[in-house]
C-alpha positions as CSV (number, residue, x, y, z in Angstrom):
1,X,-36.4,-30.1,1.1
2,X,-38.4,-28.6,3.8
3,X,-36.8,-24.9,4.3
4,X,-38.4,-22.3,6.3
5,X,-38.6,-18.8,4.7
6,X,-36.9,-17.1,7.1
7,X,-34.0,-19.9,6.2
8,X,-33.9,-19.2,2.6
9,X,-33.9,-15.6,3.0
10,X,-31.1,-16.1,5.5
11,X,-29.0,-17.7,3.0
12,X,-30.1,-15.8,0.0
13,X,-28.7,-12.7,1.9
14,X,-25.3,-14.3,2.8
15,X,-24.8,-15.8,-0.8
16,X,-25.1,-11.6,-1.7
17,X,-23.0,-9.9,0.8
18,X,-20.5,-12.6,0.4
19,X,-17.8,-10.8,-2.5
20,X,-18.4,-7.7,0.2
21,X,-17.0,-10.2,3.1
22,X,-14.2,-10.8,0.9
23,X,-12.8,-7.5,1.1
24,X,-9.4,-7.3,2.7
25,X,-7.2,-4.6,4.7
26,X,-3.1,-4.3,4.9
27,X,-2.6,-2.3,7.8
28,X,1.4,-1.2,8.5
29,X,3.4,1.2,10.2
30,X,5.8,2.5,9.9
31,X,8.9,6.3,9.9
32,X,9.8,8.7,7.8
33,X,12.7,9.3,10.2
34,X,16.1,9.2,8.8
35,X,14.9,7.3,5.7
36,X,16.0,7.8,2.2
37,X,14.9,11.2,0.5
38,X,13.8,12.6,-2.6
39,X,12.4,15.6,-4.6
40,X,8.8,15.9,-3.6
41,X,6.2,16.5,-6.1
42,X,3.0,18.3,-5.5
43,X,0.0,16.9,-4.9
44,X,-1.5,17.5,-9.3
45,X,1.7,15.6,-10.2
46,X,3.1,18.3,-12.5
47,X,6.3,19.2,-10.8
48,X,8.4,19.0,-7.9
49,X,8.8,21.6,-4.7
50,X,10.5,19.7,-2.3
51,X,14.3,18.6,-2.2
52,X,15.4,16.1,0.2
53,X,12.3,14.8,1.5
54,X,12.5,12.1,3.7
55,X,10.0,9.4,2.1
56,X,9.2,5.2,3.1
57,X,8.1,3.2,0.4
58,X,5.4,0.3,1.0
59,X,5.5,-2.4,-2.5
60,X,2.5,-4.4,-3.0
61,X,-0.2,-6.1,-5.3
62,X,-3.5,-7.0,-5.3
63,X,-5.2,-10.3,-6.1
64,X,-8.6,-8.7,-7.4
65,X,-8.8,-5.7,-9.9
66,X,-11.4,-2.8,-8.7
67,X,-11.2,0.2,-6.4
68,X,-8.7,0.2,-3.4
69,X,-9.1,3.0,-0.3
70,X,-5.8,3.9,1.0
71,X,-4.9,5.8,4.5
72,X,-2.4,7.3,6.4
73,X,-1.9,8.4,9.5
74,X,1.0,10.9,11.0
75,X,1.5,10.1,14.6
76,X,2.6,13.1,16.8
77,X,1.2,16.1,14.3
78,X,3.8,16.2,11.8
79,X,1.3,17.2,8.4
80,X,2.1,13.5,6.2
81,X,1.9,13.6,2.7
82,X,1.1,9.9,0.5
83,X,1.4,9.2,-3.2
84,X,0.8,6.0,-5.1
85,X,3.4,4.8,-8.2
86,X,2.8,2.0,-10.7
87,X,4.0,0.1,-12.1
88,X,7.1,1.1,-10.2
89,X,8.6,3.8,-8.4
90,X,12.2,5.6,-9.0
91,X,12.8,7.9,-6.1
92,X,15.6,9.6,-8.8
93,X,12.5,10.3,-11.1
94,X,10.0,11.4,-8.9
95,X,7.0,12.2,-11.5
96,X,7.3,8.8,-13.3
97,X,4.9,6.3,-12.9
98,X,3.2,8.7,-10.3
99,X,-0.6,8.0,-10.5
100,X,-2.3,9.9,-7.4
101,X,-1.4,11.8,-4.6
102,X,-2.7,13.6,-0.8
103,X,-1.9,15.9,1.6
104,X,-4.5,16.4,4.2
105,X,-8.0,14.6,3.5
106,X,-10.7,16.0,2.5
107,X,-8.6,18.9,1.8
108,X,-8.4,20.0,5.8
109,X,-7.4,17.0,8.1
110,X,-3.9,18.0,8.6
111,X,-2.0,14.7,9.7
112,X,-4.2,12.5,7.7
113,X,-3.8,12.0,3.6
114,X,-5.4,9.3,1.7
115,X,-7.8,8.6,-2.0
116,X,-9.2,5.7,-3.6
117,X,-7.5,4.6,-6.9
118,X,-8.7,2.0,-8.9
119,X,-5.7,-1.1,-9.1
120,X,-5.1,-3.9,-11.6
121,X,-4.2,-7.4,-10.1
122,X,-0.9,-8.6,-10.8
123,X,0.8,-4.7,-11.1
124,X,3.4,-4.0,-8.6
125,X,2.0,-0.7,-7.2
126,X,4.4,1.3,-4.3
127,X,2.8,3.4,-1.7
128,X,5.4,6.0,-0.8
129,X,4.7,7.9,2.6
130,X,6.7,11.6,3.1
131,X,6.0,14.7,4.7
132,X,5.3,18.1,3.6
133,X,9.1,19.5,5.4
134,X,8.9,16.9,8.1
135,X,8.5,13.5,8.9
136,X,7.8,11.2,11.6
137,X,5.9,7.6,12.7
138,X,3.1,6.8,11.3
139,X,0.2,4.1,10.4
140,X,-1.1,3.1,6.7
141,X,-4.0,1.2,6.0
142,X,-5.1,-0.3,2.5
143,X,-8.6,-1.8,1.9
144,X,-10.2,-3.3,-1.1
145,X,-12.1,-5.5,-3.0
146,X,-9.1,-8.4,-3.1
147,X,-5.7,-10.1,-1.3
148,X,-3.4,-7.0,-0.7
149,X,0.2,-8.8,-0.4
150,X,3.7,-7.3,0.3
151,X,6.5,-7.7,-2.1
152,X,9.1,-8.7,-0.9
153,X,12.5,-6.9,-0.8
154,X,15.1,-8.6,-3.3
155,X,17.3,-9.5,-0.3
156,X,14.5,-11.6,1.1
157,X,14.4,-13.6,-2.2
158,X,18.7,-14.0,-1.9
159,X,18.2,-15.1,1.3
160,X,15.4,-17.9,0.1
161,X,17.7,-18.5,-2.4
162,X,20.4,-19.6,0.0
163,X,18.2,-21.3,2.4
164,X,17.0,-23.6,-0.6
165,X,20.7,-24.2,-2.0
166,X,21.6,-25.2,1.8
167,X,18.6,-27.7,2.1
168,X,20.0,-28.8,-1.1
169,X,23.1,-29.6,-0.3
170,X,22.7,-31.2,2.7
171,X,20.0,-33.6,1.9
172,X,22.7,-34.3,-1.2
173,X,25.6,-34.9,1.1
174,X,23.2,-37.7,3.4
């Protein structure tokens, strides 16, 4: 095999950034306006301040256990506030299963929140967006070392369901 060295250096640097290339990102939108509420807790997880909070709720997994870097956004200066459940999330028991939470990053970027958190592949994680006394649109983004894939809502699999069972019968009935 004649390779130039240049070549093989090439290639020896691709075959090591590779697992970095493989990194993904889930980016979604989404409002806190009108949406279901809860009790709040504070950002050390110890107890709750808020009542009523208007919150959205993001369910997910990853494909690759390591270190995940989640953000959000508030659009229009409303001061956003995330937290991150696993491996699920009862809005009626707002401290269980909590694992981290933010309210401004870095501790001053009012509008922004967001941490990294080390995830497990397979667990069903939920990355609840509220507000600290308001709400409004905003834009989430979740990066990592792996696939980041939405769960989907238990309607969606009823509605499968039913597309299936139709299929089904009509291919029976020909």
């Amino acid at each position: 095999m004649n390779c130039k060295p240049s070549t093989l250096a090439l290639a020896a640097a691709l075959l090591l950034a590779g697992p970095a290339a493989l990194a993904a990102t889930l980016d979604y939108g989404g409002t806190t306006v009108g949406g279901a509420t809860f009790n709040r807790p504070v950002e050390t997880l110890d107890f709750v301040t808020m009542t009523d909070t208007a919150y959205s709720a993001f369910e997910f997994t990853v494909g690759s256990t390591g270190f995940y870097n989640f953000l959000s956004t508030a659009q229009g200066g409303w001061d956003n506030f995330v937290l991150l459940y696993g491996p699920s999330f009862n809005p009626t028991q707002p401290l269980t299963g909590a694992l981290v939470a933010n309210d401004d990053l870095g501790g001053t970027t009012v509008g922004q929140a967001g941490f990294s958190w080390g995830l497990t592949a397979g667990v069903r994680y939920t990355f609840v967006t509220t507000g600290v006394g308001d709400s409004g649109l905003f834009s989430n983004s979740i990066t990592g070392p792996g696939s980041i894939a939405a769960v989907p809502e238990p309607s969606t699999y009823l509605m499968l369901a039913m597309g299936l069972a139709a299929i089904g019968y009509l291919r029976r009935r020909r």
